[in-house]
C-alpha positions, 0 to 999 in steps of 0.5 A: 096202116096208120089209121085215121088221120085227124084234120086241121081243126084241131091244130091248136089243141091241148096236150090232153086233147093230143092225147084223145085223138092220138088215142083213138087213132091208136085203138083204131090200129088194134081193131083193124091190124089186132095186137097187143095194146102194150106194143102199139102204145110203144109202137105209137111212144117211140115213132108216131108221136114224136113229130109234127103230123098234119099241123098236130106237134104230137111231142106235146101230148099227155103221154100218161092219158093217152097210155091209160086210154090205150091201155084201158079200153082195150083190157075193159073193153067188154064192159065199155061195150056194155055200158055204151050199148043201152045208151044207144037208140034203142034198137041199135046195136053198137056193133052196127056203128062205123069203127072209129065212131065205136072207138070215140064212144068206148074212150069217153064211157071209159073217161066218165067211168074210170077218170073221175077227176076230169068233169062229166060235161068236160069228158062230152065236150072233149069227145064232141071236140075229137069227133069233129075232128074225124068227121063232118057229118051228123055224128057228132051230135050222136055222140054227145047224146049217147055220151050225155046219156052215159054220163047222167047214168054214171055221174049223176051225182054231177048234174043233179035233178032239175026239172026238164033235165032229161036222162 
């Protein structure tokens, strides 16, 4: 299987960008076919992205990013879920979560917990942006609020107190 494939919205995106969505195409393909992260990460270095798919020149991604994703939240998954988990709806599991929407999510919480020289709104705009890709509907406004959520808990440092701001 090859995973979700990406539309053309993203035609025009930068190489870290590339590297987001080749990503969670990635851990997509370790969820539903399991296996060792290392190999896929090989397995996607060595066939998938060395070519042109969908309009997307894959040749152009950030290979460290998306190698440190794939790598990343496979082995720190447990505590991504964790993290993910209260910002959710209350009453929501994370588990009810559609695959792929569960993957975007645990790749951002990894972005705005491990990668802090990449800015919090920066991280939430890439994963909006990742998440249109993959969808139409309204789950791109659920991931920047559970995402906007995560990121005043872990970075709160980076969006101060100012009145109103909610967290």
């Amino acid at each position: 299987m090859t995973g979700p494939q990406a539309p053309q919205t993203t035609r025009n995106a930068s190489p870290r960008r590339l590297a987001r969505l080749a990503a969670v195409q990635a851990l997509y393909q370790l969820d539903v076919n399991g296996g060792e992260p290392s190999r896929v990460i090989l397995e996607f270095l060595q066939h998938r992205l060395n070519d042109i798919v969908e309009g997307l020149d894959l040749t152009q991604l950030d290979r460290q990013l998306f190698n440190d994703l794939v790598a990343g939240v496979a082995q720190d998954r447990e505590a991504l879920t964790q993290m993910v988990a209260p910002a959710l709806v209350e009453g929501w599991p994370l588990e009810r979560l559609e695959v792929l929407l569960r993957l975007i999510l645990c790749c951002g919480a990894f972005e705005l917990w491990q990668c802090s020289d990449v800015p919090a709104r920066a991280v939430i705009s890439e994963y909006l942006e990742v998440t249109h890709a993959f969808f139409d509907g309204k789950e791109p406004s659920f991931v920047n609020g559970v995402l906007n959520r995560l990121a005043h808990s872990l970075r709160e440092d980076e969006f101060g107190t100012a009145a109103g701001e909610g967290k």
